[in-house]
C-alpha positions, 0 to 999 in steps of 0.5 A: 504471501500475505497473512490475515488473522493466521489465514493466507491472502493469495487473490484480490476475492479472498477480501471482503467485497468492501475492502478499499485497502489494508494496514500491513506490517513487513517484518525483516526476520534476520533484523527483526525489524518492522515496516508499517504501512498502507496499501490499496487494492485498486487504482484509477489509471487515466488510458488515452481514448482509441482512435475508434472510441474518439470517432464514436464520440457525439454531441456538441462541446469539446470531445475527450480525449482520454477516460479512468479505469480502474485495475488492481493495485500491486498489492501482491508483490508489494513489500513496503516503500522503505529505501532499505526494504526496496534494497532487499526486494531488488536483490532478491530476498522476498524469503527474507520478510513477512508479510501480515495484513494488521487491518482491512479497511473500508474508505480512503480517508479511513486508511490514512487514519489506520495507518497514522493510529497503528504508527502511533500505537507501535511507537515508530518513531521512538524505536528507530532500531525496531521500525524502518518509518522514519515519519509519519504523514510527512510531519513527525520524524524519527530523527525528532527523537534523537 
């Protein structure tokens, strides 16, 4: 279950029509600890071409093989990438966390910026015992700190 302003999100309709995505917060309650991340809410999947669409393919130059669709991400289920929360996830302990959506978000490049803005605002890095980040864009790490 995913929380937005004390509302529960449940279906991909329940986001404004503009949402590309959302900055989310996993909560380990028996730990207290936090995960802060990024999630989308549609991806683009390269699906090889039927035989039947290959055939109805006309016009000079090289035909293509393959074509984009876009379905909806696994933001329902998802909990966060970090190794130890993959860990609780595979061993069945969804009641163990929260889930709450910090803030919608419009664009990609938008999303990379919210995320980055709120890893900063909550200290991550510097609160190692709080927060299960250990970087952040892949430039700046925890372990910088200790």
């Amino acid at each position: 279950m995913w929380l937005y302003n004390e509302k529960v999100i449940e279906n991909i309709e329940d986001f404004p029509q503009d949402t590309f995505g959302f900055i989310y917060m996993t909560t380990h309650k028996p730990s207290g600890k936090s995960y802060i991340g990024k999630k989308v809410l549609y991806h683009n999947v390269k699906k090889k071409l039927t035989k039947k669409e290959l055939t109805e393919q006309t016009g000079p130059g090289r035909k293509q093989q393959s074509k984009l669709v876009t379905k909806e991400s696994d933001w329902k289920t998802y909990y966060g990438s970090a190794k130890p929360i993959l860990e609780f996830i595979k061993d069945g302990k969804q009641e163990d966390f929260t889930r709450e959506i910090l803030q919608l978000v419009p664009n990609k490049k938008l999303l990379t910026y919210y995320e980055c803005k709120y890893l900063f605002e909550y200290g991550v890095l510097e609160n190692p015992n709080g927060y299960f980040n250990d970087n952040i864009l892949g430039k700046f790490f925890s372990k910088d700190f200790a």
